[in-house]
C-alpha positions in Angstrom: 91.8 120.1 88.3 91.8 123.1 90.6 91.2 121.8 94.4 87.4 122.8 95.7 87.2 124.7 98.9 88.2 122.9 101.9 84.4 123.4 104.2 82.6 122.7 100.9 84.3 119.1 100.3 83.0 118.7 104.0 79.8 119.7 103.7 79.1 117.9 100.2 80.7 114.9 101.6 77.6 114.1 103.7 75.5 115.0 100.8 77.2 112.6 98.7 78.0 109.8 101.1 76.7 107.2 99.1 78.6 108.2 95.6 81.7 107.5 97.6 82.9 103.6 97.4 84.3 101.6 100.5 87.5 102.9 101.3 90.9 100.9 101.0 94.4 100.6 101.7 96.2 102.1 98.5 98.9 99.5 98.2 100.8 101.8 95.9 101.6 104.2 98.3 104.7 102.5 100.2 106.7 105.6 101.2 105.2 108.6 103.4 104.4 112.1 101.1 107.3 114.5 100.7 105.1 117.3 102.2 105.0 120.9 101.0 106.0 122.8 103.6 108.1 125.4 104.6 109.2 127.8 107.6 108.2 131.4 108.0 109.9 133.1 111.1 110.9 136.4 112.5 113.2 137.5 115.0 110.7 134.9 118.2 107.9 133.5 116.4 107.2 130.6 113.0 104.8 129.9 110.8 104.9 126.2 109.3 102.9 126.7 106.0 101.5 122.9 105.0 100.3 122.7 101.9 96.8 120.5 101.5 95.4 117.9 99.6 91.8 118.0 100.7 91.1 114.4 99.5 93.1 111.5 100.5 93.7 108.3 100.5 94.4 105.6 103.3 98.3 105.1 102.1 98.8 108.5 102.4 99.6 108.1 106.0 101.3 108.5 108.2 102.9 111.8 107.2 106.4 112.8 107.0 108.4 113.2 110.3 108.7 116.8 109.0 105.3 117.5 109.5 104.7 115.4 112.9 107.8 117.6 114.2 105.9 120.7 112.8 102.7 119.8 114.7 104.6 119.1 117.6 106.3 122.7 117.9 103.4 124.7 116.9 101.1 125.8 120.2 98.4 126.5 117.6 97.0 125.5 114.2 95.2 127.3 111.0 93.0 126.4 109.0 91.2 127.6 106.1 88.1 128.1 108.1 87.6 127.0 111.9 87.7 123.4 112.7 84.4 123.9 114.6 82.4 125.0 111.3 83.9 122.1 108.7 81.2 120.0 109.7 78.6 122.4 110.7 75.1 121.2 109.5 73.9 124.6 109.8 76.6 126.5 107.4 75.4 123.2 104.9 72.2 124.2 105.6 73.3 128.1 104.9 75.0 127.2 101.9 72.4 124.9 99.8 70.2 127.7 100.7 72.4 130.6 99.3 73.2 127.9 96.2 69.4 127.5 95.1 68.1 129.3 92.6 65.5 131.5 93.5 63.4 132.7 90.7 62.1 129.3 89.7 64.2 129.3 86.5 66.4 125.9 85.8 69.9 125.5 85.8 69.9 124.7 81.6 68.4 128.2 81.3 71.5 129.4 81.7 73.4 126.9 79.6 73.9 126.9 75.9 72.6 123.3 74.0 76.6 122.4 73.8 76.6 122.9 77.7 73.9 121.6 78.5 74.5 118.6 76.6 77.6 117.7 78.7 75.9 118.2 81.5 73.8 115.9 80.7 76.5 113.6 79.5 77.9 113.7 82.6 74.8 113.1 84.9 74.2 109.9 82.9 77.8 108.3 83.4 77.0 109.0 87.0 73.4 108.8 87.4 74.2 105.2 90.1 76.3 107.5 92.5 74.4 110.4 92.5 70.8 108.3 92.8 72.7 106.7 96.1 73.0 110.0 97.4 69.5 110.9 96.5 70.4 113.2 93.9 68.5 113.9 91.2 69.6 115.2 87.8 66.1 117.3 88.1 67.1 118.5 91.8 70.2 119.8 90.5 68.8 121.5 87.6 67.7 123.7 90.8 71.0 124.9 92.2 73.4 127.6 90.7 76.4 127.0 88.0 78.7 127.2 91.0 77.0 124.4 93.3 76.8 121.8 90.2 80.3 122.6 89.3 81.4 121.2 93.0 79.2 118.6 93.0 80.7 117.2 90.0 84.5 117.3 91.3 83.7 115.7 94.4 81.6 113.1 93.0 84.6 112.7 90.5 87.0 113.0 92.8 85.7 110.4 95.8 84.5 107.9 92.8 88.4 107.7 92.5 88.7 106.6 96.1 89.7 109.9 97.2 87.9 110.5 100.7 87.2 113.6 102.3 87.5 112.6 106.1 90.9 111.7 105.2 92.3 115.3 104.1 94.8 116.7 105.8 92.5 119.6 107.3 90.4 117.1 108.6 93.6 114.8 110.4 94.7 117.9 111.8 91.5 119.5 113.3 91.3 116.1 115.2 94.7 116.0 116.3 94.6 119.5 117.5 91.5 118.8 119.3 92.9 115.5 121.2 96.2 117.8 122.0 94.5 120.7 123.0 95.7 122.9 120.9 94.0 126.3 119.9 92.6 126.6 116.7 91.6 129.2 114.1 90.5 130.1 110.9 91.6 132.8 107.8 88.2 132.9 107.3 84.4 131.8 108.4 82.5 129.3 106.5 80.2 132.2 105.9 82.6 134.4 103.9 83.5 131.4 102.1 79.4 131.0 101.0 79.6 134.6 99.6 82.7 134.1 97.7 81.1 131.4 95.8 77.7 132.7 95.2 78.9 136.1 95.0 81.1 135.2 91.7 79.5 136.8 88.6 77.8 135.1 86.0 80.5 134.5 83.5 82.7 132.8 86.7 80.3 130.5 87.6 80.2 129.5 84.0 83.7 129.0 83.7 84.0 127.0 87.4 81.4 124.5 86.2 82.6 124.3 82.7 86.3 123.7 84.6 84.9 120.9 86.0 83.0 119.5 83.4 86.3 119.6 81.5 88.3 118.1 84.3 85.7 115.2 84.7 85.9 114.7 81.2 90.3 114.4 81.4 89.4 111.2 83.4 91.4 109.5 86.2 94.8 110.6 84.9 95.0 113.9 85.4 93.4 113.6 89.4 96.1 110.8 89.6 98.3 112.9 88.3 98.1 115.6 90.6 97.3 113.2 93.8 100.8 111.8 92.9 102.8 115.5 92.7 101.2 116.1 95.9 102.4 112.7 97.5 105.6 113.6 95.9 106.2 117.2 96.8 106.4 118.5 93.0 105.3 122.2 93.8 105.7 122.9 89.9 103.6 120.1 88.5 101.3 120.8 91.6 101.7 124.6 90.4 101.0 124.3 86.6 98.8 121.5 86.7 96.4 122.8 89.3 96.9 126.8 88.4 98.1 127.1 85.2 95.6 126.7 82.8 93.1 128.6 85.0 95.7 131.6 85.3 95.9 132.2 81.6 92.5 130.7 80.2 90.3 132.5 83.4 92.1 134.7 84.8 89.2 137.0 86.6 88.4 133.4 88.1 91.8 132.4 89.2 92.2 135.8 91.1 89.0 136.0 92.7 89.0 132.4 94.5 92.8 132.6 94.9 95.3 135.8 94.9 92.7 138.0 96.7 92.1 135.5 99.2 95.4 134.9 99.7 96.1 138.9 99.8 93.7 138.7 102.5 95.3 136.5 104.4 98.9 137.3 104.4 98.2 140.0 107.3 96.8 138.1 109.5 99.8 135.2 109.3 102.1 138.4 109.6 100.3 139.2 112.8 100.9 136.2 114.0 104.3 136.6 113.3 104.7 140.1 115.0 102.8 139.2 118.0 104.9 138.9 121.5 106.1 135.7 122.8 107.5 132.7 121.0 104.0 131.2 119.6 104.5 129.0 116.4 101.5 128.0 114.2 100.8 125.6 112.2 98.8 126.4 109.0 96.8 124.0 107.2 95.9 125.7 103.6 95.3 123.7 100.0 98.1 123.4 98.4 97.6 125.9 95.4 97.3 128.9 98.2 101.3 128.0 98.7 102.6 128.2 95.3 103.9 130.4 93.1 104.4 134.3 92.4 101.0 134.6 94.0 101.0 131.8 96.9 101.4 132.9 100.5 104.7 131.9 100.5 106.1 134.2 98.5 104.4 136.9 99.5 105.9 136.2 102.9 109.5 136.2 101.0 108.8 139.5 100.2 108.3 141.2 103.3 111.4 140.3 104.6 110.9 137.3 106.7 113.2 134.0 106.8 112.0 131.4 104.4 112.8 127.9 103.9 111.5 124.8 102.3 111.2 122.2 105.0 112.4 118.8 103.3 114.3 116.0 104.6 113.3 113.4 101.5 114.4 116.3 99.0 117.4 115.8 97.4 118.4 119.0 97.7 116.5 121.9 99.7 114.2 124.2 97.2 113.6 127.7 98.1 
């Protein structure tokens, strides 16, 4: 199950705000998360990298004293894209515009009968949800592969209690804004609208046929994963949410992660470089963090102090 874009769960969150069921306290959850994240510095200035889970749970708080401390030093915080535009009613508007189909043609058009049969299969199972939302299965026969294929996951995902207001970008856009802390993003709600709908064809055929296989996995896997993250396993996080998509898609896995995190690495560098003793806090999903071609490593590269910030660890990973 690869993690959606952080805005979009937003933004689809209101459009599916009825699929969603009543929110409780997950009694499981009796420790706080062992959080992902680690310490970038130079010779004056840090970078706390905080690795996202864009869907929570109630139990899931409060956080780790590591990331409260975190918080606390950094004089700003980054995001994936600016607080200000997570819940912007215009970039929803913006993007179920650029995510209709224009030339009158349906979605199954573009889907062989094997496809579209599980499409099908899949609107059936969750034909209550959807209806609540006042979704149609005809309505979405009128949005690209790429639309659909997020609209499945987060109908998956909150049907499994998981609940977008609770993410970690959305706890600490609020808690920046009642500290006052500045705020940014790595990049605008727009650029993430063209990444999306700018993906070829044969990638937004893969990205809805990832999530119709992911639905079809069932509760485990999203468990699974839920449970690395609460857990901080960056390798189970790593292969279960990257590997399969590395080696089965790998056009796909390089256009929605490594460039975007190639992108981004210059700006968190200027950051770095920049005069004072500023420290940021930066608020990415969790995938963007890991591995050869996470952020983090990237970082490593250039020179710059790393180190896993831990203090439930047993012993300190790099």
């Amino acid at each position: 199950m690869r993690m959606p874009q952080s805005w979009f769960i937003a933004a689809l969150a209101v459009l599916l705000a009825g699929s969603a069921p009543a929110t409780v306290a997950n009694a499981a959850a009796t420790t706080t998360p062992v959080p992902l994240l680690w310490k970038v510095s130079d010779a004056d200035n840090a970078l706390y990298l905080l690795g996202s889970f864009h869907l929570l749970k109630p139990g899931d708080y409060p956080l780790s004293k590591d990331v409260d401390a975190a918080f606390k030093d950094a004089e700003s915080v980054v995001f994936e894209i600016p607080p200000e535009e997570m819940a912007s009613q215009a970039l929803m508007m913006q993007m179920l515009q650029a995510a209709m189909r224009s030339d009158g043609s349906r979605l199954d058009s573009e889907l062989s009968p094997a496809e579209a049969t599980r499409l099908r299969a899949w609107l059936a199972q969750h034909d209550e949800a959807l209806g609540a939302s006042g979704i149609s299965p005809d309505l979405l026969q009128q949005f690209e592969p790429w639309f659909v294929g997020l609209t499945i996951s987060i109908t998956d995902m909150t049907a499994q209690g998981l609940d977008p207001k609770l993410g970690l970008d959305q706890h600490f856009a609020e808690a920046a804004s009642a500290a006052g802390k500045q705020t940014a993003g790595l990049e605008t709600g727009a650029q993430q609208i063209a990444l999306l709908d700018g993906m070829s064809h044969v990638e937004q055929m893969q990205f809805l046929d990832e999530a119709l296989d992911d639905s079809g996995k069932g509760r485990h896997e999203m468990e699974a994963l839920h449970d690395a993250w609460r857990r901080g396993d960056a390798k189970l996080l790593l292969d279960g949410m990257a590997g399969e998509m590395k080696r089965d898609y790998p056009q796909l896995y390089r256009h929605i992660n490594v460039d975007r995190n190639d992108r981004w690495v210059p700006e968190l560098e200027r950051r770095l470089q920049a005069p004072g003793h500023d420290d940021t806090l930066v608020v990415v999903g969790a995938l963007h963090l890991l591995g050869e071609d996470g952020v983090v490593e990237k970082l490593r590269a250039k020179g710059y102090k790393v180190e896993r910030i831990c203090s439930a660890c047993r012993e300190q990973l790099p």
